[in-house]
VOGU-3710 file (C-alpha; in Angstrom, 3 decimals, decimal comma):
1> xxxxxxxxxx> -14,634/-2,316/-30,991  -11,333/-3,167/-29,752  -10,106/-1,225/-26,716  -6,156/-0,129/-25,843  -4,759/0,873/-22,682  -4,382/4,474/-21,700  -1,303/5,065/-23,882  -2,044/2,921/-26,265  1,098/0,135/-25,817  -0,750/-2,216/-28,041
11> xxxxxxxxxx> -0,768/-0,104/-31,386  1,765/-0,567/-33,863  4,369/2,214/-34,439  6,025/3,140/-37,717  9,459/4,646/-36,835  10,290/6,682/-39,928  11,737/10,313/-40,621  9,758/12,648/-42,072  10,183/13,071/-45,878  10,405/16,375/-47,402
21> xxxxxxxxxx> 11,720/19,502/-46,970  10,230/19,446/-43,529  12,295/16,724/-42,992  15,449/18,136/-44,429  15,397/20,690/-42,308  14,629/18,962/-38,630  17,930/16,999/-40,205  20,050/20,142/-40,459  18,874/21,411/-36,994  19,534/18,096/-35,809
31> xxxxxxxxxx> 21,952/16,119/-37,452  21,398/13,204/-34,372  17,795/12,589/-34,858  17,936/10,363/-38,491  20,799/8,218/-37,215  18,490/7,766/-33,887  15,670/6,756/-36,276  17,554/4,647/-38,445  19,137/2,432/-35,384  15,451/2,264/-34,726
41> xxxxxxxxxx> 14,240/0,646/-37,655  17,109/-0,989/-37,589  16,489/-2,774/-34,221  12,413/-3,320/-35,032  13,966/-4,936/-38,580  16,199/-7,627/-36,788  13,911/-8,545/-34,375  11,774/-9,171/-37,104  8,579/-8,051/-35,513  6,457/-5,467/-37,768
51> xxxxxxxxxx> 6,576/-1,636/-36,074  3,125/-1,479/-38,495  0,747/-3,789/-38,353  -2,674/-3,399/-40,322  -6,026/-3,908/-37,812  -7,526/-7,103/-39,100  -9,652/-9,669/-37,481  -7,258/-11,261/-35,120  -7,507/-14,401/-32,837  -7,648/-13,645/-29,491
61> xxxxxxxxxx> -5,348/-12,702/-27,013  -2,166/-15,146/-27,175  1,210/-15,621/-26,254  3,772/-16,171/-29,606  6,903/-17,701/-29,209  9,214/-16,214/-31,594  12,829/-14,492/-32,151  13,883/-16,278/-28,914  11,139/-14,913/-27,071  7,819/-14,990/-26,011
71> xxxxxxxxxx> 5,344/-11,962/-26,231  1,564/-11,562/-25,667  -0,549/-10,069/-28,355  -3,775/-8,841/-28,271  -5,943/-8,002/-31,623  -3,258/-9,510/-32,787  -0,502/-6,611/-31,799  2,461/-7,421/-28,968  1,116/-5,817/-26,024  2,817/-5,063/-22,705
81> xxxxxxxxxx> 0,743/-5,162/-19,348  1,715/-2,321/-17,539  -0,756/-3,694/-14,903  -1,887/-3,383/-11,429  -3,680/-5,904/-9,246  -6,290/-4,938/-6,837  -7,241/-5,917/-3,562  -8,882/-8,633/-2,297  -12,441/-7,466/-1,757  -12,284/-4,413/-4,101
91> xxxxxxxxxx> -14,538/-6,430/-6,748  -16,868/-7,761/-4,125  -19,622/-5,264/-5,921  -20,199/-3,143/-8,769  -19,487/-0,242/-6,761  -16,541/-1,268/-5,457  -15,255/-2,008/-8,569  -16,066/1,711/-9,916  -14,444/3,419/-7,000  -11,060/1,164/-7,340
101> xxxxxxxxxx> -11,093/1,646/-10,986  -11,509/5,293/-11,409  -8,217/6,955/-10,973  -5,965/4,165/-12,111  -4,838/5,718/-15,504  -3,598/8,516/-14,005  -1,211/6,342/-12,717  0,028/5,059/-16,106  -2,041/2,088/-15,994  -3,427/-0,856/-19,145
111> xxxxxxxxxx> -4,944/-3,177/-17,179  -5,797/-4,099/-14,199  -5,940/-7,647/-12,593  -10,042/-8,336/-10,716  -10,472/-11,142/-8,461  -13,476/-13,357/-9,605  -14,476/-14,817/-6,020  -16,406/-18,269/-6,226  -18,733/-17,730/-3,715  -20,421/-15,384/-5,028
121> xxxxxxxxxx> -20,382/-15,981/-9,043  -22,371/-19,790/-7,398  -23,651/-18,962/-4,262  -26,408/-22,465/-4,742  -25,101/-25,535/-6,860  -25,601/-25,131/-10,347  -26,785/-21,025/-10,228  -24,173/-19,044/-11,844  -24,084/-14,803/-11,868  -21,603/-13,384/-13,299
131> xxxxxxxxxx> -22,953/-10,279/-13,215  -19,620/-8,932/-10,964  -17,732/-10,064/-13,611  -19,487/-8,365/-16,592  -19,864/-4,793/-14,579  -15,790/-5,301/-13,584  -15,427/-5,563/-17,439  -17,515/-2,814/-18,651  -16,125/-0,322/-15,879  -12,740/-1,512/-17,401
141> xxxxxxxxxx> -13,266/-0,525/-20,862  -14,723/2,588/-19,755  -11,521/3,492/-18,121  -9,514/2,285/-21,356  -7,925/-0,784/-19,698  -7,414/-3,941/-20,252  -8,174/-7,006/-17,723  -6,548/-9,980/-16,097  -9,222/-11,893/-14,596  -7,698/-13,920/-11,080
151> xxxxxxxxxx> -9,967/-17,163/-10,553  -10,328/-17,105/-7,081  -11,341/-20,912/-6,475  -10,162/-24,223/-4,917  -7,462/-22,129/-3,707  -6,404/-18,608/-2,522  -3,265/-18,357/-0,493  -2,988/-22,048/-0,117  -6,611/-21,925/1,694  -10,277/-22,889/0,543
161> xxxxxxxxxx> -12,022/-19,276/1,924  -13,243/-18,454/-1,133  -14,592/-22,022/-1,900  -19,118/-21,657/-1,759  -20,808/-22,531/1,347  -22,226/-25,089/-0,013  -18,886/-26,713/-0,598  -17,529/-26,002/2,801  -20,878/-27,303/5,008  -20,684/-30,651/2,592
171> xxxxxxxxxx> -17,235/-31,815/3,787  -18,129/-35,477/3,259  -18,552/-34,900/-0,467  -15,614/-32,184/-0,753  -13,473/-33,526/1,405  -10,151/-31,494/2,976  -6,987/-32,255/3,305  -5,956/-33,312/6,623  -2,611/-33,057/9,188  -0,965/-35,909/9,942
181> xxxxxxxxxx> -3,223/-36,385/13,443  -6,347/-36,338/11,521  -7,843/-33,213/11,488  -9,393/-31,469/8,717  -7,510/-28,155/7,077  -8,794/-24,992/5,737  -8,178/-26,124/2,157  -9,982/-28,649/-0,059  -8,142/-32,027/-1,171  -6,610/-32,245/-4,467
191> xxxxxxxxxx> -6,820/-36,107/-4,344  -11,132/-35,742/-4,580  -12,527/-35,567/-7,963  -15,233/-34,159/-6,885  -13,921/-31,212/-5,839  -11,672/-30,476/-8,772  -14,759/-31,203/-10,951  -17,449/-28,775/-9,168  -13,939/-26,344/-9,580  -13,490/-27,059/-13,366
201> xxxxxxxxxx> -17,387/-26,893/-14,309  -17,820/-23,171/-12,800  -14,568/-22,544/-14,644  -15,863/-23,106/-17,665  -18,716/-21,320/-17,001  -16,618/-17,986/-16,730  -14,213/-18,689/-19,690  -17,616/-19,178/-21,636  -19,359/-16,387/-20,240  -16,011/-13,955/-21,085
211> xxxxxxxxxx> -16,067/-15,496/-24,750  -19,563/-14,390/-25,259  -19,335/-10,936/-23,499  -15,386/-10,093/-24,837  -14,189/-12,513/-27,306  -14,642/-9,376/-29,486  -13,563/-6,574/-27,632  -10,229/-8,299/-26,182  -11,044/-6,545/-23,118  -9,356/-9,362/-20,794
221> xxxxxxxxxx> -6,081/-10,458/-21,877  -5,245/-13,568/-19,603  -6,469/-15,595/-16,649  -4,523/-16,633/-13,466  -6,641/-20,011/-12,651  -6,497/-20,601/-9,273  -4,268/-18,232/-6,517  -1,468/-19,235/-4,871  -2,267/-22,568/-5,225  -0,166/-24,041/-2,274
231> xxxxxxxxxx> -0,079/-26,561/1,121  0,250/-24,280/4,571  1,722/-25,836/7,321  2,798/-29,507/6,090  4,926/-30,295/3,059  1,503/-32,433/1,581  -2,009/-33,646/2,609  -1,810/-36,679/4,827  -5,800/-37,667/4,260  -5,992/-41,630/3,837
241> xxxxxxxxxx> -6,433/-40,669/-0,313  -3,243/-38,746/-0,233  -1,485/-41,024/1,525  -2,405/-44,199/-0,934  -1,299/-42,146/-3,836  1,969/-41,310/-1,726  2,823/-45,007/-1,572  1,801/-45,841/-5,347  3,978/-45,618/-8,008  5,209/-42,513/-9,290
251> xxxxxxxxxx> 3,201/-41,753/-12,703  5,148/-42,374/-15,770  4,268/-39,022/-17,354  6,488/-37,410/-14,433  9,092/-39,651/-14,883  9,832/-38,802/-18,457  9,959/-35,122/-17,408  12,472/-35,488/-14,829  15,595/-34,304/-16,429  18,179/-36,671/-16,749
261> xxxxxxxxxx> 20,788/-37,015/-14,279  18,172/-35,901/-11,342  19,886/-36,799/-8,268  18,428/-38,392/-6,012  18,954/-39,129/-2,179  22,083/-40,873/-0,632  21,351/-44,365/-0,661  18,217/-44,439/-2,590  18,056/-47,258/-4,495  17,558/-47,395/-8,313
271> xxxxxxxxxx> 14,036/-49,295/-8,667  13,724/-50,993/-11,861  9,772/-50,322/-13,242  7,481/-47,983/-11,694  9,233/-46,905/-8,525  7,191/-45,150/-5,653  7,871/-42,060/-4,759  9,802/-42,616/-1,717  11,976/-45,533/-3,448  12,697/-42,253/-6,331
281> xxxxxxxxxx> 13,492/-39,783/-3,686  13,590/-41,047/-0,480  11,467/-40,377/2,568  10,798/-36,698/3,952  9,379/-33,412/3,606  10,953/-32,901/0,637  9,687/-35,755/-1,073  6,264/-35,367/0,103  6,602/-31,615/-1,690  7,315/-33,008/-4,870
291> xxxxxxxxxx> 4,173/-35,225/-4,571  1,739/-32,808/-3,467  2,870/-30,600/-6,300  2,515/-33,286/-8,971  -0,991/-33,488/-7,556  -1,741/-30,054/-7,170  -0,476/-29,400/-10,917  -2,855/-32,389/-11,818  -5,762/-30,794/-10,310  -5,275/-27,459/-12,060
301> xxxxxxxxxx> -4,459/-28,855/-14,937  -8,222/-30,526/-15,131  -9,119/-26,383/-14,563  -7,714/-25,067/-16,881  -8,489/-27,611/-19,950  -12,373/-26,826/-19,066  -11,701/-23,397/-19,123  -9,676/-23,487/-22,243  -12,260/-25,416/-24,375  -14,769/-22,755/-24,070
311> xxxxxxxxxx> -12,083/-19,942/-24,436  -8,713/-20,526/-25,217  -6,857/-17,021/-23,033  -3,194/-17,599/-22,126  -3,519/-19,013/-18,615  -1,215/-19,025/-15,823  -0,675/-19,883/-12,174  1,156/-17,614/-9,753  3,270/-18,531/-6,886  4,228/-17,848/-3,086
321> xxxxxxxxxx> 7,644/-18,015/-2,907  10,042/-19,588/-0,466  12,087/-18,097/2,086  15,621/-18,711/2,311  16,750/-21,774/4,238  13,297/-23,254/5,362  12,294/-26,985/5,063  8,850/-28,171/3,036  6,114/-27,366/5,438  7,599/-24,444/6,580
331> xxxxxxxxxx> 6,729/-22,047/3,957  3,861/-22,300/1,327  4,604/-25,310/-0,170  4,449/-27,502/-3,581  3,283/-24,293/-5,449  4,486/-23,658/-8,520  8,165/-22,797/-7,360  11,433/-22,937/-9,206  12,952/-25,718/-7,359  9,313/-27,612/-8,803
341> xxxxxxxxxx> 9,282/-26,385/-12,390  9,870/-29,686/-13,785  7,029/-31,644/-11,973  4,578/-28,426/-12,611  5,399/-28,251/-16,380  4,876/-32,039/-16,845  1,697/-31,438/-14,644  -0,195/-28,550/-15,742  0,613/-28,805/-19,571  -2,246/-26,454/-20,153
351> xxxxxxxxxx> -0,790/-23,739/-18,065  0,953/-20,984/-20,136  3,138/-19,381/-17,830  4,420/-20,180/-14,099  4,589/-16,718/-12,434  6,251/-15,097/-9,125  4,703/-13,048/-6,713  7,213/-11,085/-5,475  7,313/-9,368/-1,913  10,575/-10,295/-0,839
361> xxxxxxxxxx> 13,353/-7,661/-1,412  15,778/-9,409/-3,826  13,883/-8,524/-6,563  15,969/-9,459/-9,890  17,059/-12,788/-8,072  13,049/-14,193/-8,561  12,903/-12,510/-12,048  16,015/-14,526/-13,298  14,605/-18,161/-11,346  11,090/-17,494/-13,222
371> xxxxxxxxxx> 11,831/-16,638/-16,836  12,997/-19,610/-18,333  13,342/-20,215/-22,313  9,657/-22,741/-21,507  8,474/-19,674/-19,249  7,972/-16,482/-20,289  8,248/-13,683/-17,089  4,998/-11,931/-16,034  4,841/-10,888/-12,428  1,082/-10,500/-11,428
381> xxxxxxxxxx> 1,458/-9,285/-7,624  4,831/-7,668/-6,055  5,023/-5,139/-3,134  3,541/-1,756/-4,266  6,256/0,856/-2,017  8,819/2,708/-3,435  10,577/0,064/-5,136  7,505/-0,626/-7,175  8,562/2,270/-10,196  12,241/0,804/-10,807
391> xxxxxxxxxx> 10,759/-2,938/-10,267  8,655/-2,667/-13,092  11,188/-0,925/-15,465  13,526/-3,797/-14,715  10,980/-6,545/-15,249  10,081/-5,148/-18,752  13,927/-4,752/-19,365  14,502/-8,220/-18,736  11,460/-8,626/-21,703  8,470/-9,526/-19,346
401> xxxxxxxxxx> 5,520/-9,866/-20,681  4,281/-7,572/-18,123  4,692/-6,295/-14,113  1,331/-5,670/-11,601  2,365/-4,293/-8,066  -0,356/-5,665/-5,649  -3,347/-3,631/-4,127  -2,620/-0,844/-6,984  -6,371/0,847/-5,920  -5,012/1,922/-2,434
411> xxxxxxxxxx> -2,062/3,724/-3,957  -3,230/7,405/-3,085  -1,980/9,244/-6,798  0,441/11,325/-5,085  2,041/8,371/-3,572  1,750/6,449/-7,070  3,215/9,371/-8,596  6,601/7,288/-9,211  5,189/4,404/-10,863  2,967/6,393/-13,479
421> xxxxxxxxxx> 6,225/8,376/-14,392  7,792/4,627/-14,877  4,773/3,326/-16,354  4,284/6,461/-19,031  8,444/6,024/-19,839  7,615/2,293/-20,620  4,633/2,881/-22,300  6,471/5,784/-25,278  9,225/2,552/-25,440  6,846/0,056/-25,672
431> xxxxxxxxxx> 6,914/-0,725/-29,540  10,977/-0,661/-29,212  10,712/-3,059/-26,081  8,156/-5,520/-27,913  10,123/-5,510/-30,980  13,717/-5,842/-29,704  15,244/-9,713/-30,051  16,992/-11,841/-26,885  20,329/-9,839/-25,760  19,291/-6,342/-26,898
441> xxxxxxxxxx> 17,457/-5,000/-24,043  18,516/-5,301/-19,971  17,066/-4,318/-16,897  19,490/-3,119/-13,555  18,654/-2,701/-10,038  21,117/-1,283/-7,496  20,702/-0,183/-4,120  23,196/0,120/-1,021  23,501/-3,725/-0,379  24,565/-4,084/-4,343
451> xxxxxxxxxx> 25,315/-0,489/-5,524  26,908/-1,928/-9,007  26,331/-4,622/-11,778  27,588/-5,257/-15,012  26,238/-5,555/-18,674  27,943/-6,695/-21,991  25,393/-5,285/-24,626  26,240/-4,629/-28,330  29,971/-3,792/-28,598  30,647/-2,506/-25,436
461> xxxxxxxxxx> 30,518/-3,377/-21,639  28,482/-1,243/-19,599  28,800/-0,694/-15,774  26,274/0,286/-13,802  26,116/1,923/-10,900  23,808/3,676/-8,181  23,448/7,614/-8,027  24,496/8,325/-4,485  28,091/6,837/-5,296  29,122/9,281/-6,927
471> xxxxxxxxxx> 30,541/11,955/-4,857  28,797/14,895/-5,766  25,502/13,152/-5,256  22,668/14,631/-2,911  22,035/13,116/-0,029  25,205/12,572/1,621  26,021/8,968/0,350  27,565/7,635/3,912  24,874/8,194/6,725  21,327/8,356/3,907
481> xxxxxxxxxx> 18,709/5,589/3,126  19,195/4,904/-0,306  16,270/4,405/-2,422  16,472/1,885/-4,866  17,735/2,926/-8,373  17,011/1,156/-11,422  15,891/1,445/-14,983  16,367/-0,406/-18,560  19,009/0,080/-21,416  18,304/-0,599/-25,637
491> xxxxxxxxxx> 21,176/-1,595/-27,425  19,981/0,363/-30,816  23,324/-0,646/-32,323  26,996/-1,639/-31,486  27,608/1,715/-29,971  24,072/3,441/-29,451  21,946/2,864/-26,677  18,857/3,979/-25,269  19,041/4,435/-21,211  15,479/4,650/-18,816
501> xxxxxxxxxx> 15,516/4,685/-14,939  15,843/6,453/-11,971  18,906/6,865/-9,873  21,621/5,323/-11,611  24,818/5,923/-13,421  26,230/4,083/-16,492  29,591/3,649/-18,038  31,594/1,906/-20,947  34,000/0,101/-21,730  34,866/-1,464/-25,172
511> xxxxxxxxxx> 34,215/-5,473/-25,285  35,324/-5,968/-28,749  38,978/-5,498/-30,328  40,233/-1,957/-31,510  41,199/1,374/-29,570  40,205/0,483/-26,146  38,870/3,518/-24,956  35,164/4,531/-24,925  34,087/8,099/-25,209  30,533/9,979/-25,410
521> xxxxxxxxxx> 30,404/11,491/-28,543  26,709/12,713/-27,237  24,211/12,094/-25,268  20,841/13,499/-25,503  17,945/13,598/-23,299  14,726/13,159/-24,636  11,177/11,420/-25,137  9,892/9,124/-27,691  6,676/10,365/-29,869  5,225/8,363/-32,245
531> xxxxxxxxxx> 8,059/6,498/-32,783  10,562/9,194/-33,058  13,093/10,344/-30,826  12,445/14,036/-29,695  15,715/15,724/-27,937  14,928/17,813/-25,199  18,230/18,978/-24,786  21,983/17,741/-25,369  23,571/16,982/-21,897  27,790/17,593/-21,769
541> xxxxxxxxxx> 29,554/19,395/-18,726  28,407/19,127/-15,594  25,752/16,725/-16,778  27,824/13,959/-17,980  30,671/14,669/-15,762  32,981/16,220/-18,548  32,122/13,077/-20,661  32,971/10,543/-18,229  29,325/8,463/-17,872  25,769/8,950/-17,886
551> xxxxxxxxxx> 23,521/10,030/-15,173  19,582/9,468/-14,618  19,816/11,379/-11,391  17,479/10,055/-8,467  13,771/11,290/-8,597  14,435/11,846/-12,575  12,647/8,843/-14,041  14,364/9,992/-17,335  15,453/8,968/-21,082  18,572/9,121/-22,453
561> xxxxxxxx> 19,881/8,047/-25,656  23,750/7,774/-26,148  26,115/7,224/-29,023  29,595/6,109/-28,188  33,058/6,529/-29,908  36,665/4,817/-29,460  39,771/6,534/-29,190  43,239/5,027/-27,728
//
């Protein structure tokens, strides 16, 4: 029987008012609540995504490019991974896996993304147990979520560790790749066949052993193949295999990706044919990046078809990003990185989804490199402080398919407190998010470095900004820390939005001709259940600052929705 995550994200909503004269009368007592509904069948209507949807027998888990976006469904429903990845070695046993399970849906979790360690699902050549993975999957659906299984193979942060002993002690027949002097690496060469082949059959294995265990249940939704596929330390292998392929021509395939106009190194001449690599784009690190990654991509690529034959789950890679002004070599390189999405697409044409794992503090600036109209945005690891609640509601604004702070199973609940109040807020707007079309929903981050941004949604232009700038803000806004502040907006209409976050502060101003002044004519706070709108209570005075803007106070983690009105 199919399962859904603790709130249920994956089940179809009707938004409707109630009919009757028990309708009638939550009308008269609140005249706001219809027009609320209406905007949202309204928005579920354009988007053109069913808010009911029948239970049928449904393919499995996929991801369905359509209404200028991409979404994953799951028994055949948009679903919305409101995820959390654990630790390394927290599914090293059954047991392990029940204690790091147990209290995430008290922290607002669906699913959860499990390591699945080589090493030990083929300890000896040829004897597969995946006995880890089956109790990792039943302890899931016991705790009502969902799964992301991470194939912890040929590569885990750009190393082989995870690789079976009888792969590492054999070095002649899985060869490494080796520095420039020689010497032999921590990390398997992507130029041996033999490797990516003893990689792709185990594969397989899993995908087929998940088919026969899940392809029911939908339990697990997706599979990262591979982690952090990357080269540490050099821009490429320089093995004597690598380094023939490096001087061969560039493969044809690549060079009908490239887009046109590529530029291409002072001085580098135009060959005519099949250049090499070095006569496309010149000599250097930077070069030897683009190669490695062409091979790297290759090598998954082989992966993931094996895998996909026995089970076709939407599949994706995950990268370590780049720090700020360093050469190839100098950070993990060739990964699947923005600056290599062209040579990785061509590449890994199997691959679903290229995806960031984000640690660094700039946030939004990785979301908006990584989702791309041919790449949907999923983040599968980012860092799991503070930041992690208004992270994730900005992901999910800016329509990812879903967020997963890292090492969610040592958050203790009261420090995780946070993200399940962001996590329960995204899962009641879950069917609006999933069904809302390109343009009509946002996500904002401000904090002291960038306490402001700017968003034109339906006919207005809204500014936000972050809590402790407005004077009467608690702490003192000159001499505090300020925690980051963040949330979502839904345009429901022209002039009626929904408003989610934490610490922030929103005004308008018209964008479209007429009387060019914007005023609230209300603003209620509330909650959505089952599809309807519920108003807490109507905020004016104090609360809105005599009508001047809209105010998700920091520690609130609240919902707003606001209709808007012109006057001159």
């Amino acid at each position: 029987m199919p399962i859904h995550g603790g709130d249920d994200t994956s089940i179809g909503v009707e938004i409707r008012p109630r009919e009757g004269a028990a309708g009638r009368r939550a009308a008269a007592a609140n005249p706001g609540a219809l027009a609320c509904i209406a905007g949202l069948i309204l928005l579920a209507s354009s988007a053109r995504v069913a808010a009911e949807v029948k239970p049928t027998r449904q393919a499995g888990p996929r991801l369905v490019a359509a209404d200028g976006r991409t979404r994953l469904e799951v028994n055949g429903r948009p679903f919305l991974i409101l995820g959390g990845e654990l630790a390394n070695s927290s599914a090293a046993s059954p047991a392990a896996v029940k204690a790091a399970l147990h209290h995430l849906p008290q922290l607002g979790l669906n699913t959860v993304l499990v390591p699945v360690y080589w090493e030990l699902v083929e300890p000896q050549e040829g004897k597969l147990d995946f006995g880890l993975v089956g109790a990792a999957i039943a302890e899931a659906r016991r705790s009502r979520l969902h799964v992301v299984l991470l194939w912890f193979g040929s590569w885990k942060n750009g190393m082989s560790s995870y690789v079976p002993a009888w792969i590492k002690r054999d070095q002649k027949r899985f060869p490494r790749a080796e520095t420039a002097d020689g010497h032999g690496v921590e990390s398997l060469s992507a130029f041996s066949e033999a490797n990516r082949d003893a990689d792709a059959r185990t594969f397989a294995a899993l995908l087929r052993y998940v088919r026969t265990v899940d392809g029911r249940a939908q339990t697990v939704v997706m599979v990262q193949v591979e982690n952090e596929v990357a080269s540490i330390g050099q821009a490429a292998d320089h093995s004597a295999a690598a380094q023939a392929a490096l001087h061969g021509p560039v493969p044809p395939e690549l060079l009908r990706a490239l887009p046109a106009g590529t530029p291409l190194p002072a001085g580098t001449p135009r060959a005519v044919g099949r250049p090499t690599w070095e006569e496309l784009f010149g000599k250097g690190p930077a070069t030897e990046e683009r190669f490695a990654a062409w091979h790297y991509a290759r090598y998954v690529d082989a992966v993931a078809r094996a895998g996909r034959a026995e089970y076709p789950l939407p599949l994706f890679v995950n990268a370590a990003l780049n720090g700020p002004g360093l050469a190839p070599g100098k950070y993990p390189s060739a990964g699947p990185l923005p600056h290599l999405f062209e040579i990785w697409k061509a590449g890994a044409p199997t691959i679903d989804l290229l995806a960031p794992d984000i640690y660094f503090p700039d946030f939004a600036a990785w979301c908006q490199r990584f989702r791309r109209g041919d790449n949907p945005l999923f983040v599968p690891e980012a860092r799991n402080g503070e930041e992690a609640a208004v992270n994730a509601l900005y992901a999910v604004g800016q329509q990812a398919i879903g967020v997963s702070p890292f090492a969610i199973d040592e958050i203790a609940p009261a420090a995780g407190a946070p993200l399940g109040r962001a996590y329960r807020l995204l899962a009641e707007l879950a069917p609006l998010l999933l069904a809302a079309g390109p343009g009509r929903t946002a996500g904002v981050l401000v904090d002291k470095d960038a306490p402001g941004t700017e968003l034109s949604m339906g006919g207005f232009k809204l500014t936000v900004r972050h809590d402790y700038t407005f004077p009467w803000s608690s702490p003192a806004r000159n001499d505090a820390v300020w925690s980051r502040g963040g949330g979502l907006v839904i345009a429901l209409g022209d002039d009626e939005y929904l408003v989610a976050g934490n610490g922030i502060i929103v005004t308008f101003e018209p964008a479209t001709p007429g009387d060019p002044v914007a005023g609230l004519e209300r603003v209620d706070e509330g909650r959505i259940e089952h599809g309807h709108f519920v108003v807490t209570r109507r905020l004016n005075g104090d609360e809105t600052h005599q009508g001047r803007q809209v105010r998700l106070p920091m520690g609130t983690f609240d919902l707003q929705r606001v209709k808007l009105y012109r006057y001159r």
